[in-house]
C-alpha beads as a LAMMPS data file, in Angstrom:
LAMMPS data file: protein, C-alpha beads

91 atoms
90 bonds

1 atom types
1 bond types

-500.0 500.0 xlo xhi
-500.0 500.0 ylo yhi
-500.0 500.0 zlo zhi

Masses

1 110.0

Atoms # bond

1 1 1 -11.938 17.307 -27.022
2 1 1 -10.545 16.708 -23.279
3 1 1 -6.827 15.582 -23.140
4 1 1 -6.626 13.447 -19.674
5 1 1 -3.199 13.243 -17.945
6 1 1 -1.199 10.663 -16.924
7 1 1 1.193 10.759 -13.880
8 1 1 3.743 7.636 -13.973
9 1 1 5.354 7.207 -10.323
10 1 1 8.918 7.456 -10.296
11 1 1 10.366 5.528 -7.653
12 1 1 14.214 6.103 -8.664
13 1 1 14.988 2.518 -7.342
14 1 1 17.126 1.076 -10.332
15 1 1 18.313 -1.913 -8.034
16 1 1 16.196 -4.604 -5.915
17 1 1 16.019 -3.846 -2.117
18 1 1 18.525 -5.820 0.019
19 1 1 17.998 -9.633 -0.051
20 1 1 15.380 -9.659 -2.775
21 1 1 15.874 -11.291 -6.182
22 1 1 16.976 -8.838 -9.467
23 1 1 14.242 -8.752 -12.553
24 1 1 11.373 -7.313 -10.337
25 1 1 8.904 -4.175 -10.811
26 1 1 8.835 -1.212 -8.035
27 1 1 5.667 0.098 -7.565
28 1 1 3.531 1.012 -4.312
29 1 1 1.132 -0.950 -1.852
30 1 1 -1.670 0.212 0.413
31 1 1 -2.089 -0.806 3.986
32 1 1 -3.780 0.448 7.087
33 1 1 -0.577 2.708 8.861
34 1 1 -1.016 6.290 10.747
35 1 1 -3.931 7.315 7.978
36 1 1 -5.982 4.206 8.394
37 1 1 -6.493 4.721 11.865
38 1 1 -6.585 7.791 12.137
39 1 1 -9.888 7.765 9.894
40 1 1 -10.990 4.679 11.906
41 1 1 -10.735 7.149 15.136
42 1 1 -12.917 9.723 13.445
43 1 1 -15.324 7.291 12.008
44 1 1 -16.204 5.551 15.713
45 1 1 -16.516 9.084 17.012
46 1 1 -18.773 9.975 13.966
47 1 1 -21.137 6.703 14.701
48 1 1 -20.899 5.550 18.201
49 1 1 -17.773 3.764 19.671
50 1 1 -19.034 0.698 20.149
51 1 1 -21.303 0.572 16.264
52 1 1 -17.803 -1.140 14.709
53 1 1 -18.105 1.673 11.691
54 1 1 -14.705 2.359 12.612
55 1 1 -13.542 -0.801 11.799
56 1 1 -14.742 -0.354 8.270
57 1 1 -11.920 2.221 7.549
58 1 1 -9.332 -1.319 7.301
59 1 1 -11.173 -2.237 4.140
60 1 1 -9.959 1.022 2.514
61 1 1 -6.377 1.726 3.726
62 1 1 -4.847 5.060 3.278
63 1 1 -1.452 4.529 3.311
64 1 1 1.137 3.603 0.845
65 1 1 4.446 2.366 0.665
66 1 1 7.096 1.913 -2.290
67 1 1 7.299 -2.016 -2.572
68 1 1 9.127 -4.026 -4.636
69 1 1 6.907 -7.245 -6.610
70 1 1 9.381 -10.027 -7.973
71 1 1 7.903 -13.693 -8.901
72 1 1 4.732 -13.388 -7.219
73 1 1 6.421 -11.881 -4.126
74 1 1 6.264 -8.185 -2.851
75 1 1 9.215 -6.780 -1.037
76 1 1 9.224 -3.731 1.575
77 1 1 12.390 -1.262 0.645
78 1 1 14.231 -2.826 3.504
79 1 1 13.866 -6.276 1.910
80 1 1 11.542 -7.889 4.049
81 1 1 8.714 -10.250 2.577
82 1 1 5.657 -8.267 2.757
83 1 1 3.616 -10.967 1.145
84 1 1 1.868 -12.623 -2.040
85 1 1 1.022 -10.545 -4.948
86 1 1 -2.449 -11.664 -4.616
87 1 1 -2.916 -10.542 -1.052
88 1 1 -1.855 -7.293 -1.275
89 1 1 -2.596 -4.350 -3.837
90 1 1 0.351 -3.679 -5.464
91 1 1 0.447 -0.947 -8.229

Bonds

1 1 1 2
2 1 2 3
3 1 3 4
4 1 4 5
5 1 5 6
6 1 6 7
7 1 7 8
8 1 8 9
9 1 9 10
10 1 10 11
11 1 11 12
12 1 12 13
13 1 13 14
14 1 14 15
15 1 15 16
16 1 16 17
17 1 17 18
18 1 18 19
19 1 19 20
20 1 20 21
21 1 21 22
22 1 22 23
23 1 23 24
24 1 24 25
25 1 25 26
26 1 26 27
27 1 27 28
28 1 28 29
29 1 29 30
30 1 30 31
31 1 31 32
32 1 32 33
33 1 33 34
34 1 34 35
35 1 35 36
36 1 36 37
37 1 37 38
38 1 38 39
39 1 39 40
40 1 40 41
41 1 41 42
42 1 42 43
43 1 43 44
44 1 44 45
45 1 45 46
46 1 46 47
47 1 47 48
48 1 48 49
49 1 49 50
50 1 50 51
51 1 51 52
52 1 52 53
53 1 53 54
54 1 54 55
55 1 55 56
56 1 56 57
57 1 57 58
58 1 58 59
59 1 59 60
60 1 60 61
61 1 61 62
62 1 62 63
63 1 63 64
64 1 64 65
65 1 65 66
66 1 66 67
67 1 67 68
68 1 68 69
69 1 69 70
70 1 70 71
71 1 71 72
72 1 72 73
73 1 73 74
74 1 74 75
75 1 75 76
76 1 76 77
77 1 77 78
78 1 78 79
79 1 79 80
80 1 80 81
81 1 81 82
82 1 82 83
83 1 83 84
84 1 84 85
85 1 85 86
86 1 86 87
87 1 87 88
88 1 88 89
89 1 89 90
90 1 90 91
């Protein structure tokens, strides 16, 4: 019998960021920073500049950010709207 382990994220982030509403959830989001395009840089050298491979790194972004989600809304740390919950993987 395996045992499988579980790793819960810990933000530390008892209260909302500045500007959002109380009751939400912290938890992370992906989007396409420094890692993203860094990978789409190695990907158009891999395959030709001009193929568009490259682009394909954007549909799988590498970076992450603590975020806060509150009624359908997700929050950066500094407070600012990042977007719908919908729009944006939030976990």
């Amino acid at each position: 019998m395996t045992q499988t382990k579980i790793h819960a994220k810990q933000t530390g982030k008892p209260n909302p960021p500045p500007g959002a509403p109380e009751g939400g959830q912290w938890g992370c989001v992906k989007y396409g920073g420094d890692k993203t395009a860094l990978l789409c840089v190695i990907l158009c050298l891999l395959t030709g500049v001009f193929s568009g491979c490259g682009l394909c790194a954007y549909a799988c972004p590498q970076d992450e950010k603590d975020a806060y989600r509150v009624k359908d809304q997700i929050y950066d740390v500094h407070g600012r709207k990042i977007g719908r919950a919908g729009d944006v993987e939030f976990y």
